[in-house]
N, C-alpha and C positions, 0 to 999 in steps of 0.2 A: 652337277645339278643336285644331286643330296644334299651337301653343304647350305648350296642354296634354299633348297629345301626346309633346312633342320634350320636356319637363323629366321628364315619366317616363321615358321610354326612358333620359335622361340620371342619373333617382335608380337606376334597376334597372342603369346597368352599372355604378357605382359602387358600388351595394353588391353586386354578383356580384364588382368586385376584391376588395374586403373578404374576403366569405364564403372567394373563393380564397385569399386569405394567411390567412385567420383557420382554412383546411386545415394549412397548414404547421406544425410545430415552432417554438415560439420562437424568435426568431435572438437568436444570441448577443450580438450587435452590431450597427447597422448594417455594409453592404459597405463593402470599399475600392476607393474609387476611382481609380486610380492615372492623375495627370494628367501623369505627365514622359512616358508612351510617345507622348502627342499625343492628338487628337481624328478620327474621323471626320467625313462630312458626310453626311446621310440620301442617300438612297438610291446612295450610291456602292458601288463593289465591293468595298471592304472590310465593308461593311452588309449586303451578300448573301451576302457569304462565310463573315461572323459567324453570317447566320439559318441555311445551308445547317448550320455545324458542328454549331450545336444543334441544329440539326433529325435528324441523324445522329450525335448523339456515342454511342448506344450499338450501332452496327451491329458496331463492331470490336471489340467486348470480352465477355467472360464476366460475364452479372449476378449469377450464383449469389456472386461474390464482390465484389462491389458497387462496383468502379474502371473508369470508362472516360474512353478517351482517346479523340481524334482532332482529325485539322487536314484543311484545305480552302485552296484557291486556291494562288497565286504570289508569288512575291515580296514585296514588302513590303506587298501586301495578301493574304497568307495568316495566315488564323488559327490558334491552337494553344488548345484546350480540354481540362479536366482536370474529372470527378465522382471524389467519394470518397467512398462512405458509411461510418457504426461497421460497427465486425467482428460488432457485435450487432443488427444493422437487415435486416427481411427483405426480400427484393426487390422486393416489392411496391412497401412503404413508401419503401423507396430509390429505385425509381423514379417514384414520386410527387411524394417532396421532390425530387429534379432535374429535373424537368420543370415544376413550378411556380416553383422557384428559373430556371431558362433562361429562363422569359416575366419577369417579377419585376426578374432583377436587369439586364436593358438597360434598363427602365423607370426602377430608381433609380440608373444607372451610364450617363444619355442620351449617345450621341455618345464614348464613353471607349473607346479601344483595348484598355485592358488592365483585369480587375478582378475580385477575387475575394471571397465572401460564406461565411461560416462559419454553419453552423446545425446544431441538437445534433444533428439524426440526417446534415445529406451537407454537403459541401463542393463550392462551383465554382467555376472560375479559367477565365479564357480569358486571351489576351494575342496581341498581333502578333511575336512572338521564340518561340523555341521553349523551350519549358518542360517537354520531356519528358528524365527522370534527371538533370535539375540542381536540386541540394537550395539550399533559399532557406530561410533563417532567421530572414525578419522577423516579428516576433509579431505576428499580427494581434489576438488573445481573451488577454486576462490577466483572469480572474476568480478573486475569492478565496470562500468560507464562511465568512459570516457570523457562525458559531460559532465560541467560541474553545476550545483546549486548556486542559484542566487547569495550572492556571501550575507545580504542581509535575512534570508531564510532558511539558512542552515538548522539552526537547533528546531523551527517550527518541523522544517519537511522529515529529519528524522523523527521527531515527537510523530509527527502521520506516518512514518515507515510503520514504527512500531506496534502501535496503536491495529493499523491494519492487518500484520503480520500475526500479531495475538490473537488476532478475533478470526483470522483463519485455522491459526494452528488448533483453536479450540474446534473449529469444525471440521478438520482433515483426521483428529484424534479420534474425534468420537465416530470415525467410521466404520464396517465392517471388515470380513476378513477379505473381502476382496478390495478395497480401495478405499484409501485415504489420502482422501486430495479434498485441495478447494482450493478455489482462484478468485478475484473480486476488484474492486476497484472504491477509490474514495475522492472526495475533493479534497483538495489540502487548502492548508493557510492561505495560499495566493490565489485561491479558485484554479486550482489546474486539476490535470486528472492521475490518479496515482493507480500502476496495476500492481498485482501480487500473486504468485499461487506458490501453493507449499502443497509439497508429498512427501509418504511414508512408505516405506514397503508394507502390505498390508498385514504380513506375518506377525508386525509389532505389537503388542497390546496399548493400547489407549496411553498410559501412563510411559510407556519405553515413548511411542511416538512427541508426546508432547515432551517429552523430553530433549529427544534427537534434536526435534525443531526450535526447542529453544536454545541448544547451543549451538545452534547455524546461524541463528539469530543474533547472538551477544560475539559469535567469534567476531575478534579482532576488529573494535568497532574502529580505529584507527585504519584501519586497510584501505575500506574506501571515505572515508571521512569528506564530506562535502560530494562525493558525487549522485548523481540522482537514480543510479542504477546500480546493484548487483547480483551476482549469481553466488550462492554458497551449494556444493554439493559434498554432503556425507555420504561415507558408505550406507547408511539406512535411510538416509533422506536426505531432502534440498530446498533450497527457497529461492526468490525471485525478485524481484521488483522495478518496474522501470517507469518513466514518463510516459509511457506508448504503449498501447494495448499490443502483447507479444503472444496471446494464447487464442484460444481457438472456444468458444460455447459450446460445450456438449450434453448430453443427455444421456445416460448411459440404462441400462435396462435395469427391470428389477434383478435382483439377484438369484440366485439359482444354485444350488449344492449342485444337479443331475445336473448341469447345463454346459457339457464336456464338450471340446473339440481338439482331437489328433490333426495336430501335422503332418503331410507329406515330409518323407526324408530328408533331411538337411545333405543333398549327396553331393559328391566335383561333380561336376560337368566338364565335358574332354571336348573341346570345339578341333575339327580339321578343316583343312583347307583346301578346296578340293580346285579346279580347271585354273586360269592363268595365276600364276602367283603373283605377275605384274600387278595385273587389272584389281586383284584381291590386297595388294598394300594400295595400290591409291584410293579404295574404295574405304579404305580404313583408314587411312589419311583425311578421307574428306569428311567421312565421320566424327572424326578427335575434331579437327576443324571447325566445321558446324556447329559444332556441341560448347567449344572453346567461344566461339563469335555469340552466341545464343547468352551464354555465360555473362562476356562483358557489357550484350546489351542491356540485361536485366539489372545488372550493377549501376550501368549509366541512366535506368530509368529511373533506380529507388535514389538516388543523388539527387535525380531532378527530382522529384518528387518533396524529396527533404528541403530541400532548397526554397520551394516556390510556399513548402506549409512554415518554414522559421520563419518567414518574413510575417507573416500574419501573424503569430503569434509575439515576433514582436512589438509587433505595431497594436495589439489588441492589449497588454503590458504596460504600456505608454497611456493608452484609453481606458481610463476607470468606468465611465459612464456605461461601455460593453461588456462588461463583467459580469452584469444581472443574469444575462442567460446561461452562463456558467455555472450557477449554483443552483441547475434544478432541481438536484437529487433535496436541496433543503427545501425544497416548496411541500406544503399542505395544502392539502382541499379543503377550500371551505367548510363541508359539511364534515369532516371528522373535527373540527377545531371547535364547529359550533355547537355539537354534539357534546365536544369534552369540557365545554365551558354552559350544560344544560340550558341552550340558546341565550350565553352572556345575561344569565340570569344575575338579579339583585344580589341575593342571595351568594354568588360569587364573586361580586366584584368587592376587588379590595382597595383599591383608590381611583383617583381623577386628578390626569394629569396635563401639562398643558396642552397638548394637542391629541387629550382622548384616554379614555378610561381602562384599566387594566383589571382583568378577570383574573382567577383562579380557574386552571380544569386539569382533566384528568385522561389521558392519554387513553386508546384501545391495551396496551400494554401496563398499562396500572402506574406510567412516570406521570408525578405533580410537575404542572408548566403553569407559567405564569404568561397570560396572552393581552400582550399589550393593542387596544381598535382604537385607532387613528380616527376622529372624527370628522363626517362626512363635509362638514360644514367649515373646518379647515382648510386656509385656502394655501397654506404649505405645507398640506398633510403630505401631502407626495413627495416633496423635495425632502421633509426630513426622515420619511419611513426608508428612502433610498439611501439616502446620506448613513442611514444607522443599519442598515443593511451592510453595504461595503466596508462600514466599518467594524463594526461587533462583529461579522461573522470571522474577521481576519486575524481580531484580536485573542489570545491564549493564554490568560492568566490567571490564578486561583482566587485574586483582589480583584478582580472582572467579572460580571453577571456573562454567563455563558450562554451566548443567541443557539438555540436550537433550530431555528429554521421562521418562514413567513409565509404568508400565504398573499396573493393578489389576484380577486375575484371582485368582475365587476366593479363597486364602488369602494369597497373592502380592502382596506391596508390593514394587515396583523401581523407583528411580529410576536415570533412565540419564545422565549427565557427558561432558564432553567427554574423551579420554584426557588425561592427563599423563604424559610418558615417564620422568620421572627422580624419579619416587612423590615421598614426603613426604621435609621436611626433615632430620627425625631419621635417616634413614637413611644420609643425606650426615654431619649434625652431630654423632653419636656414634660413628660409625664410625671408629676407628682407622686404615682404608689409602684411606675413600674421601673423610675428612675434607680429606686434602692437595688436592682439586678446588679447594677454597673460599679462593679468599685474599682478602687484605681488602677488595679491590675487589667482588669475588661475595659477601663478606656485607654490604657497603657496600649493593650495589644489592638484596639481599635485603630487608634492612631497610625499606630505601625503598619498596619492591614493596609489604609490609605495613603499612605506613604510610597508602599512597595507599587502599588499599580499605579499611583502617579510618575511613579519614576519610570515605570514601561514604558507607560503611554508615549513621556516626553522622551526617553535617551534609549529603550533596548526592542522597543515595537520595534518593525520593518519601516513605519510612518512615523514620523512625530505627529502628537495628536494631543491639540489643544479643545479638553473638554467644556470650556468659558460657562458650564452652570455645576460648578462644584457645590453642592448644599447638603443639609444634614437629610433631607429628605431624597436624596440618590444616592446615598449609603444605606445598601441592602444588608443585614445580618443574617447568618445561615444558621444553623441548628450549633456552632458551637462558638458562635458567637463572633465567626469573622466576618472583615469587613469587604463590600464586593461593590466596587463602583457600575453605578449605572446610568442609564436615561446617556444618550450619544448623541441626542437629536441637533442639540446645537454644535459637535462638535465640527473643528473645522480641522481639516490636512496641512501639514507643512511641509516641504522636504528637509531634507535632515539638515542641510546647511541654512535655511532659514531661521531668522531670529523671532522677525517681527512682522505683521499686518496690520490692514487697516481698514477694519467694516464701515458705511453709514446704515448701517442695522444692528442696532442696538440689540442683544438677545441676549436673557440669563435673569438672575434672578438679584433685586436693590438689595444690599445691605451686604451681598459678597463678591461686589467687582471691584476690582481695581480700578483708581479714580480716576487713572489717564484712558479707560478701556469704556467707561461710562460717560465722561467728556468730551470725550475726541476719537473713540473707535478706534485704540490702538491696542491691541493684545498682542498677549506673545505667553511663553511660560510659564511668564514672572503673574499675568493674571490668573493663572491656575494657583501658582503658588500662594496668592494676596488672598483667594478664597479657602483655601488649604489653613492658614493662618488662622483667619475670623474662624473657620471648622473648629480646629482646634482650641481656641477662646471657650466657644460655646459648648466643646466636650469638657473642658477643663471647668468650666462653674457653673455650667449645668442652665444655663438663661441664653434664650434669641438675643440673636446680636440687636434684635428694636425694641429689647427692653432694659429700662431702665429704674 
């Protein structure tokens, strides 16, 4: 009956280890266990110094923001420990996962001086050296998503990794000494939605953090090369990114030096097993059970789940037309547009074009934008303000006028542009005193400037994209003289294995179509190219192609 006795007590504390990790967050990885700082020996003073630290690592820190430090003993047997939860983990939880993480990882890290374990909601390090505000760079977590990128938006969706990732780490840096995080989200090239968050431990200074973060960022851009997701974790920091919102919105309190909280002891707990020992394993059988069935059905819900949201998504992929509502984060209100354009006054506007006059204005934030109003009296204002929507906002090229966003109010079609300071071409290329700017080197690199974003447009965009009003007056020049194509209203889509089309709607502008494309409505490339040509004519000796 002892025997019997001493294998249950021995089945029930191994499955209470269980049950206690099977509390925790997935870990990322197994721990590392760092074997060059040396070894302890049980029961020595570096062993007690180690239990004392976790037994006390959150007496000296603020939990509302989820980092705590603290070291214990002397000399070369004094330890140094480090917890860090997400910026999106509530205390609770955060003190949950490091406290099971503190029993846990001396168990998988026996006799190790130094060793730290990554798991998706906290982080812990200890070590015999001190480890407070020195940034350490060694990747512990390099995971990629399994998913891959559309192969025709690969280079755009990392151009948006990054993009977003910079403009985090600039605001997880400049944090205080309790927390540096930030999380966010962006629309990318394809209108989809991109998330991110990046942290620091806060002990870093500004410049160590944005440091850490930028080599989490650049490691090994091959690793995941085309997937839509990964995870980098250093020992001082980590970053993120995926297609699907994976974090949590929080709010954390003001800050606080006095604003301390001691944990209860980190102690064992000794569980016995007291009246049938039968009735006491199948009770705990049907527990593991339970918990095991609970498990799988929560797995088969997020399957279905996935399953029933990819089908719309690709079917929304296929439909360009539903695409509008995905780019809300680019909409303006009327009232700051009309505001920044001194209610599209005279005095800002800088030309008239076919379908509505384009203003000068000036952002709440001090950015020049160029606001192209659709005239109300147009009766394909709306087809071409949508058309140049789905396309310029897709479009990423430096020879490309960059859409900043539109507004649609009411009767109100605006699309708003980045400024261009030195307007279009033709103003420089006909003008008699302002023509002498341009010598052959500035129409050499002119040329060139139009060159490069036609060749996007037609062979390296995601779309092939037939612009059919190429003119000297939709080459924008910027402050250093490059050239930036614009006006998309008539442009029309191709798929990539397409050659050719064929309109009864004439659109563009006489004297730079292609003559089978003004006779008979048949474009393709080659009429981009025919106007591409006469451009060229007319930079090259300086005279409109109608005069003679």
């Amino acid at each position: 009956m002892a025997l019997v006795s001493s294998r249950l007590l021995f089945l029930l504390s191994a499955i209470l280890i269980l049950i206690q990790a099977s509390a925790l967050p997935a870990p990322l990885l197994p721990p590392t266990c760092n074997n060059n700082n040396g070894n302890y020996t049980s029961n020595s003073t570096y062993e007690k110094n180690l239990n004392q630290v976790l037994y006390s690592l959150y007496s000296n820190t603020t939990i509302d923001y989820g980092f705590y430090y603290s070291s214990y003993g002397q000399n070369s047997d004094q330890v140094y420990a480090i917890g860090l939860c997400g910026g999106d983990v509530n205390p609770d939880d955060c003190r949950g996962c490091l406290t099971n993480c503190s029993t846990l990882l001396t168990q998988l890290c026996p006799n190790q001086k130094e060793a730290i374990w990554w798991y998706s909601q906290c982080m812990l390090r200890y070590s015999n050296r001190s480890i407070f505000g020195i940034m350490n760079s060694t990747i512990q977590v390099d995971l990629c998503n399994n998913e891959n990128v559309s192969a025709n938006y690969v280079d755009q969706y990392n151009d948006d990794v990054h993009i977003l990732l910079n403009n985090l780490t600039s605001e997880a840096a400049a944090g205080g000494s309790l927390r540096k995080y930030a999380a966010g989200s962006a629309i990318t090239t394809d209108f989809k939605k991109l998330y991110a968050l990046v942290q620091c431990t806060p002990d870093l200074s500004e410049q160590d953090c944005t440091n850490c973060l930028l080599i989490a960022i650049a490691a090994y851009p091959q690793y995941c090369a085309g997937k839509v997701g990964r995870s980098v974790l250093l020992t001082s920091c980590k970053i993120r990114y995926e297609d699907y919102s994976f974090f949590h919105s929080t709010t954390a309190p003001a800050p606080s030096s006095t604003n301390t909280t001691t944990s209860p002891p980190l102690t064992n707990t000794t569980t016995t097993a007291e009246g049938n020992p039968r009735n006491t394993l199948w009770m705990v059988i049907i527990i593991v059970v339970a918990s095991v069935a609970f498990v799988v059905l929560i797995v088969s819900i997020c399957i279905c789940v996935y399953l029933r949201v990819s089908s719309p998504r690709e079917k929304a992929a296929e439909n360009i037309d539903e695409e509008i509502p995905s780019v809300e984060s680019l909409q303006f209100d009327f009232s700051t547009i009309s505001a920044a354009t001194d209610d599209f006054s005279e005095a800002n506007k800088l030309g008239q074009g076919g379908f509505g006059a384009v203003y000068k204005g000036t952002l709440y934030n001090g950015q020049d934008v160029a606001v192209k109003r659709l005239s109300t009296n147009s009766g394909q204002g709306d087809l071409e303000f949508k058309n140049e929507v789905l396309l310029v906002a897709k479009l990423q090229h430096r020879n490309l006028v960059r859409l900043l966003g539109f507004c649609m109010e009411r009767n109100e079609r605006l699309l708003i542009y980045e400024f261009v300071p030195n307007t279009s071409l033709d103003h420089f290329l006909f003008d008699p005193i302002k023509r002498v700017h341009l010598n052959w080197e500035k129409r050499y690199k002119i040329i060139g400037g139009i060159a490069r974003g036609l060749l996007y447009l037609h062979e390296d965009s995601r779309l092939r994209i037939i612009h059919r009003d190429l003119k000297a007056s939709n080459i924008l020049l910027d402050e250093e003289m490059n050239a930036k194509i614009s006006d998309f209203g008539m442009a029309k889509l191709f798929l990539l294995d397409q050659t050719q089309s064929n309109t009864s709607r004439i659109v563009g502008t006489y004297g730079y179509m292609a003559p089978e494309y003004a006779m008979h409505g048949q474009f393709s490339v080659k009429s981009d190219v025919f106007s591409f040509g006469v451009l060229v004519l007319e930079i090259v000796c300086g005279q409109r192609n109608n005069c003679f």
